[in-house]
Biopython code that builds the backbone (N, CA, C, O; Angstrom):
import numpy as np
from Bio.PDB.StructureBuilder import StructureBuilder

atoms = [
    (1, "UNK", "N", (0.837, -1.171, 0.000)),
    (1, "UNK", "CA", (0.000, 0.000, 0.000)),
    (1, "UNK", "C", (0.885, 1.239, 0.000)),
    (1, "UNK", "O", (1.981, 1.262, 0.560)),
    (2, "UNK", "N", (0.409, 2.162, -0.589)),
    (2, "UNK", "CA", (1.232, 3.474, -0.541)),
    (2, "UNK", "C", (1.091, 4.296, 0.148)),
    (2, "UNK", "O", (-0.077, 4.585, 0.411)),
    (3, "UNK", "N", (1.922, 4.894, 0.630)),
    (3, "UNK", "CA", (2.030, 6.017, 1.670)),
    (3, "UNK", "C", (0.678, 6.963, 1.167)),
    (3, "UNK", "O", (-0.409, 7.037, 1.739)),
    (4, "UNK", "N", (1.055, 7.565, 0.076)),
    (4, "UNK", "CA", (0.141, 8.676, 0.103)),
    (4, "UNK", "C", (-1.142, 8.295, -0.627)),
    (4, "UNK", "O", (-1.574, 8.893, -1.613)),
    (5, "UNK", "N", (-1.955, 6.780, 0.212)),
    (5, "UNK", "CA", (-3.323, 6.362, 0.017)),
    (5, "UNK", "C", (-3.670, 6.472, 1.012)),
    (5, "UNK", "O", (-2.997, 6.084, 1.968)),
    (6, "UNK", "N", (-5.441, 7.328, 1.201)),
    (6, "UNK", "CA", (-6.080, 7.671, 1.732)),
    (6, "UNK", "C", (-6.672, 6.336, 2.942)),
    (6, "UNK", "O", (-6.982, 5.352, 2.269)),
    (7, "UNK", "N", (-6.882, 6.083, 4.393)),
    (7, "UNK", "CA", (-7.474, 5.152, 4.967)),
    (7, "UNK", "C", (-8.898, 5.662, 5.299)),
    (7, "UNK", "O", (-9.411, 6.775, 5.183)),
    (8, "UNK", "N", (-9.284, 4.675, 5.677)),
    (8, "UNK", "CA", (-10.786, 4.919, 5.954)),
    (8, "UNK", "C", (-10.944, 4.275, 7.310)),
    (8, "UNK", "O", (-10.665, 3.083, 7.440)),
    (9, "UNK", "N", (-11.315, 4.894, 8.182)),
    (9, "UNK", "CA", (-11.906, 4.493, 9.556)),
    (9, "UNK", "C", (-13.506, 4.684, 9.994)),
    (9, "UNK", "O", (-14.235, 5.656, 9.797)),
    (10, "UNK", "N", (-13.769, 3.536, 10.595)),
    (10, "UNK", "CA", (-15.305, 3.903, 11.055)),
    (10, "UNK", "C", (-15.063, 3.779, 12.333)),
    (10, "UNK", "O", (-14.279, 2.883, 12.648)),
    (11, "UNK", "N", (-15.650, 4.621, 13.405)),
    (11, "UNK", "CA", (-15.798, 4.717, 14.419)),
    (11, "UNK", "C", (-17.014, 5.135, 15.127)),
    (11, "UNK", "O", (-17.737, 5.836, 14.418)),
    (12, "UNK", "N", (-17.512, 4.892, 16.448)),
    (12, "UNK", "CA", (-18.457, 4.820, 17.640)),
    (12, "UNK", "C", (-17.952, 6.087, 18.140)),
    (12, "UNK", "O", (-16.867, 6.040, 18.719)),
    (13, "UNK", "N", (-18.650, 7.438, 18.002)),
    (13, "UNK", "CA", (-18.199, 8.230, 19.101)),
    (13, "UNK", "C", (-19.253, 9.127, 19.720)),
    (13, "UNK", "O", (-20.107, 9.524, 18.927)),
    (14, "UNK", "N", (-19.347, 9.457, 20.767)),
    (14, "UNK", "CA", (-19.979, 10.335, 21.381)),
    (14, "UNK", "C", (-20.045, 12.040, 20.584)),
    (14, "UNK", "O", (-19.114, 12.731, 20.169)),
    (15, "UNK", "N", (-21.253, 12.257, 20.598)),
    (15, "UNK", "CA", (-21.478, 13.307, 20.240)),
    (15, "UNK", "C", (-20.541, 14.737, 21.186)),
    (15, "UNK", "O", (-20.440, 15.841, 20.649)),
    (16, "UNK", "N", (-19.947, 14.466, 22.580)),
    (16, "UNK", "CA", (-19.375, 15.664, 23.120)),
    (16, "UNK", "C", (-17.943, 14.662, 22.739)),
    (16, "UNK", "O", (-17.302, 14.949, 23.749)),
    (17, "UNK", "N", (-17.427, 14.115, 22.305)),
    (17, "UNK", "CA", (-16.104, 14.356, 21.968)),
    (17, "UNK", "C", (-15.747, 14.966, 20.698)),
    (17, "UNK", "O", (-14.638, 14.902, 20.168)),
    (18, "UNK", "N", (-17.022, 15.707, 20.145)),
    (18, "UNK", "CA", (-16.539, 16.235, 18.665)),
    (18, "UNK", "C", (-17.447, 17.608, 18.704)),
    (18, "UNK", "O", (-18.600, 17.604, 19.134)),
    (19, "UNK", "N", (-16.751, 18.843, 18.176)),
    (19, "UNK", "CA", (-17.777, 20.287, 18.208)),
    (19, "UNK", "C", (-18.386, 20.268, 16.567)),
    (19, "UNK", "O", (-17.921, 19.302, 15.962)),
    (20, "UNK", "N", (-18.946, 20.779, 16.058)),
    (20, "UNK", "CA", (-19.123, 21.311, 14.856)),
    (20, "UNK", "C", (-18.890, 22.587, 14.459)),
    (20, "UNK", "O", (-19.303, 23.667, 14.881)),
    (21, "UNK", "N", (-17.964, 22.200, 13.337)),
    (21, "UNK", "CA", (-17.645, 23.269, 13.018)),
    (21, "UNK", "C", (-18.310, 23.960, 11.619)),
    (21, "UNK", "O", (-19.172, 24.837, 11.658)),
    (22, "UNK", "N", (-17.843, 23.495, 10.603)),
    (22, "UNK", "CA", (-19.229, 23.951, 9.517)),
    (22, "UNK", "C", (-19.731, 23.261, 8.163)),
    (22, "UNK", "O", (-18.842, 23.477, 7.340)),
    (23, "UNK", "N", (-20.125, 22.980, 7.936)),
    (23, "UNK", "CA", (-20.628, 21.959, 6.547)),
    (23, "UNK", "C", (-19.516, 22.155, 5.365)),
    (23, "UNK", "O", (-18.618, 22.973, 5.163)),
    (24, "UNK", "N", (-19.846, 21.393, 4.913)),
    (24, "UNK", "CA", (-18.560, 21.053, 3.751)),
    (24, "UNK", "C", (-19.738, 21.170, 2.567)),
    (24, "UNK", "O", (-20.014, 21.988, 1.690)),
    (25, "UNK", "N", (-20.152, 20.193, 2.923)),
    (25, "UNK", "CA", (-20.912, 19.702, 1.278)),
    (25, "UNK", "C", (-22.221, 19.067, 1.682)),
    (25, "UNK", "O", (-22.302, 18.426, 2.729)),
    (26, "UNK", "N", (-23.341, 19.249, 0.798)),
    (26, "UNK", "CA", (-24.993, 18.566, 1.113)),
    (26, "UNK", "C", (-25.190, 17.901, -0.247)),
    (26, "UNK", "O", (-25.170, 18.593, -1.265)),
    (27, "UNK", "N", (-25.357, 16.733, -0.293)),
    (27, "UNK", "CA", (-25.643, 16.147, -1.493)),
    (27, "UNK", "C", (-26.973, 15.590, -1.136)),
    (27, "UNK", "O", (-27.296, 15.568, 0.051)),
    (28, "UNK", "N", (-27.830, 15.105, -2.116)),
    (28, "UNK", "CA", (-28.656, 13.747, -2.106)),
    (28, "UNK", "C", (-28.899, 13.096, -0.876)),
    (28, "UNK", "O", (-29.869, 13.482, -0.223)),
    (29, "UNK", "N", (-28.154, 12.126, -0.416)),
    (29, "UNK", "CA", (-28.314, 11.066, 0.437)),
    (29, "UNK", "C", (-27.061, 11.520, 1.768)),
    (29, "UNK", "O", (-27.025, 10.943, 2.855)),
    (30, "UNK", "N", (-26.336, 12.388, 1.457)),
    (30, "UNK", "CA", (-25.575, 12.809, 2.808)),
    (30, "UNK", "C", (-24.900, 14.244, 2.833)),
    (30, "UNK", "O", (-25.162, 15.021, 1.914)),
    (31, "UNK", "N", (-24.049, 14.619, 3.842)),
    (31, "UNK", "CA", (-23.687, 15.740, 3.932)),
    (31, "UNK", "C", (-22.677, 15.355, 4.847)),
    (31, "UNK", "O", (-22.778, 14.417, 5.637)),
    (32, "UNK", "N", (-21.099, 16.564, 4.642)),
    (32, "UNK", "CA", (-19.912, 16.385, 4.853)),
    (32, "UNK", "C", (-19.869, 17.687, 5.434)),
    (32, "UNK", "O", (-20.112, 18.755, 4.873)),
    (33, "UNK", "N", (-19.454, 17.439, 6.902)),
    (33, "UNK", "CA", (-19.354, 18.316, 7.911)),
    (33, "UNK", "C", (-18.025, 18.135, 8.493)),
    (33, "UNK", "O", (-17.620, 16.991, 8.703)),
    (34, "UNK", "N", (-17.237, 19.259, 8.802)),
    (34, "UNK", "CA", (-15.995, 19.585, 9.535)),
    (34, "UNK", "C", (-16.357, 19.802, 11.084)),
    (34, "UNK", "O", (-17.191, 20.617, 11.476)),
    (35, "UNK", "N", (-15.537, 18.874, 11.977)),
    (35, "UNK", "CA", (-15.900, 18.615, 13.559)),
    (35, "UNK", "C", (-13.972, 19.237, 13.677)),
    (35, "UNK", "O", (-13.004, 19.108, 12.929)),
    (36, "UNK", "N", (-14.228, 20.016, 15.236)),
    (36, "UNK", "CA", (-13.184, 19.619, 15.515)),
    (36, "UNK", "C", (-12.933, 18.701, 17.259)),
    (36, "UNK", "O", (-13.492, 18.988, 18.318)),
    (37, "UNK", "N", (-12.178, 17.873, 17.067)),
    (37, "UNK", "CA", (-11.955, 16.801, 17.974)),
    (37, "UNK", "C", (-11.632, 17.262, 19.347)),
    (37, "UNK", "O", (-10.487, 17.486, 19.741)),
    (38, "UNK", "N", (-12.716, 17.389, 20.053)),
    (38, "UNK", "CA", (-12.298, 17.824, 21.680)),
    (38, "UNK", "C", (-11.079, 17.524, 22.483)),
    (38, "UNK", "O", (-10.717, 18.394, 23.275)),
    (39, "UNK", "N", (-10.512, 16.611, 22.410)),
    (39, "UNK", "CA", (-9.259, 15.959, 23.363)),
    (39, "UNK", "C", (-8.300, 16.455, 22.567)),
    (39, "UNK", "O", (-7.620, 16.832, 23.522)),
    (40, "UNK", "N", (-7.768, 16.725, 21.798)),
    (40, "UNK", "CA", (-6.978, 17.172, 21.442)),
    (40, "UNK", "C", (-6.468, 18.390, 20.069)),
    (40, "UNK", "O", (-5.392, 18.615, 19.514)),
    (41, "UNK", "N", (-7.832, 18.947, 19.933)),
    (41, "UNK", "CA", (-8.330, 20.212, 18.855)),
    (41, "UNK", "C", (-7.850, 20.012, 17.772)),
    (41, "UNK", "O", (-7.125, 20.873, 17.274)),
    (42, "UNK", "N", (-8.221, 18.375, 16.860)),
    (42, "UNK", "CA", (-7.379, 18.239, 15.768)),
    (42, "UNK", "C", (-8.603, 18.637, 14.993)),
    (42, "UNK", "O", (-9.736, 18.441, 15.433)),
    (43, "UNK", "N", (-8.318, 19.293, 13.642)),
    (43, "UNK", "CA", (-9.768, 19.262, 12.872)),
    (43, "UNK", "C", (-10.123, 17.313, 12.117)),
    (43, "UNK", "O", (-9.354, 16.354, 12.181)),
    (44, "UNK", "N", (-11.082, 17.352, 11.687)),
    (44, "UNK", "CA", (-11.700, 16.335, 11.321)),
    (44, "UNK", "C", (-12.860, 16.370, 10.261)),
    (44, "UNK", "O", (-13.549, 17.364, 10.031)),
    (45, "UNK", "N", (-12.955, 15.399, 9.773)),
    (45, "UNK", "CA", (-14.554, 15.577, 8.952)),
    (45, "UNK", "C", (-14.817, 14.107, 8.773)),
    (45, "UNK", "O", (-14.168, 13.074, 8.610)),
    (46, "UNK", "N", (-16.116, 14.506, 8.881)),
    (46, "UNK", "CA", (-17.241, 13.296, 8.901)),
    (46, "UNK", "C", (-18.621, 13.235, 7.367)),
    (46, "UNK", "O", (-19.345, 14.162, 7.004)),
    (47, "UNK", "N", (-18.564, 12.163, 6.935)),
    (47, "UNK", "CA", (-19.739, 12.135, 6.210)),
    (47, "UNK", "C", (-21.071, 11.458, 6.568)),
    (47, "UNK", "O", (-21.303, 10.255, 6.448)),
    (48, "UNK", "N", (-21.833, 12.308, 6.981)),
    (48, "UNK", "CA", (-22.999, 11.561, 7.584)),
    (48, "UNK", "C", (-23.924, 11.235, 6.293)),
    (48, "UNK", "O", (-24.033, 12.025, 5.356)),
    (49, "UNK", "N", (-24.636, 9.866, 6.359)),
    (49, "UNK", "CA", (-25.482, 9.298, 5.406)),
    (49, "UNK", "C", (-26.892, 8.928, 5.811)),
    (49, "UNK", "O", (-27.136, 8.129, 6.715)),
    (50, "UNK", "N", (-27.941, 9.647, 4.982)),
    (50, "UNK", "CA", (-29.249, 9.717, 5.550)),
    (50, "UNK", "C", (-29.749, 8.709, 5.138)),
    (50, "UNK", "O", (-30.179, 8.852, 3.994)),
    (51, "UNK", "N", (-29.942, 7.407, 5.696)),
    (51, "UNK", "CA", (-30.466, 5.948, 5.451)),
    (51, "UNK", "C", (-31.885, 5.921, 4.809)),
    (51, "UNK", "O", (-32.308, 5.044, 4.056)),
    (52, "UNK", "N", (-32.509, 6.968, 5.211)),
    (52, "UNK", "CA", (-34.247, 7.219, 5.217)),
    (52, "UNK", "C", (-34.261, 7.640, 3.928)),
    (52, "UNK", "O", (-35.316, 7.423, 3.331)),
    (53, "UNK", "N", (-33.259, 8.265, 3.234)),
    (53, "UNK", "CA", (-33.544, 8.794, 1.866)),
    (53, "UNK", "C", (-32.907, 7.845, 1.146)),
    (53, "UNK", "O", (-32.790, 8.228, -0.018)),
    (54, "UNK", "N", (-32.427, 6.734, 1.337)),
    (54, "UNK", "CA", (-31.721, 5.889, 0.429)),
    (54, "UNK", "C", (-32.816, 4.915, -0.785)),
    (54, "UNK", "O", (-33.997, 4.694, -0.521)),
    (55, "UNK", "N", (-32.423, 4.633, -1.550)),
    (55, "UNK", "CA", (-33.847, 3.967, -2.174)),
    (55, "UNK", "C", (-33.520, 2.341, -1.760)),
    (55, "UNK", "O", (-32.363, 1.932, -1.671)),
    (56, "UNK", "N", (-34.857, 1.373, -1.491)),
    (56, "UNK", "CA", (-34.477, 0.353, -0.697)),
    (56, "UNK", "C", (-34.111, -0.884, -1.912)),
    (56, "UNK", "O", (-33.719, -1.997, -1.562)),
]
sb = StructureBuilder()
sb.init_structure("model")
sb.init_model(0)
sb.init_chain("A")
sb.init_seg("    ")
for serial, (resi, resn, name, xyz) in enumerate(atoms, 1):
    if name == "N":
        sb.init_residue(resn, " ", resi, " ")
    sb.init_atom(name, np.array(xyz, "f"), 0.0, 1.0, " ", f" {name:<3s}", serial, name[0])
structure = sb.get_structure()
């Protein structure tokens, strides 16, 4: 694998270990929001995916 390939992590986290900071992007079925990480003020971003609008 190469260094400069992107990883992907999924994680469980509590809503107070992350602030919001401001939307990125609103598409269709999700939206990409910039958090920054309480314990240690790293920035971050998350893509949240709206299941309810997905077609089944």
């Amino acid at each position: 694998m190469s260094a400069n390939m992107a990883t992907t992590t999924t994680q469980t986290c509590s809503a107070n270990d992350y602030t919001y900071f401001k939307e990125l992007s609103n598409v269709a079925f999700s939206v990409a929001c910039r958090y920054v990480k309480n314990s240690c003020m790293q920035d971050d971003t998350a893509k949240i995916i709206n299941t309810k609008k997905l077609p089944a």
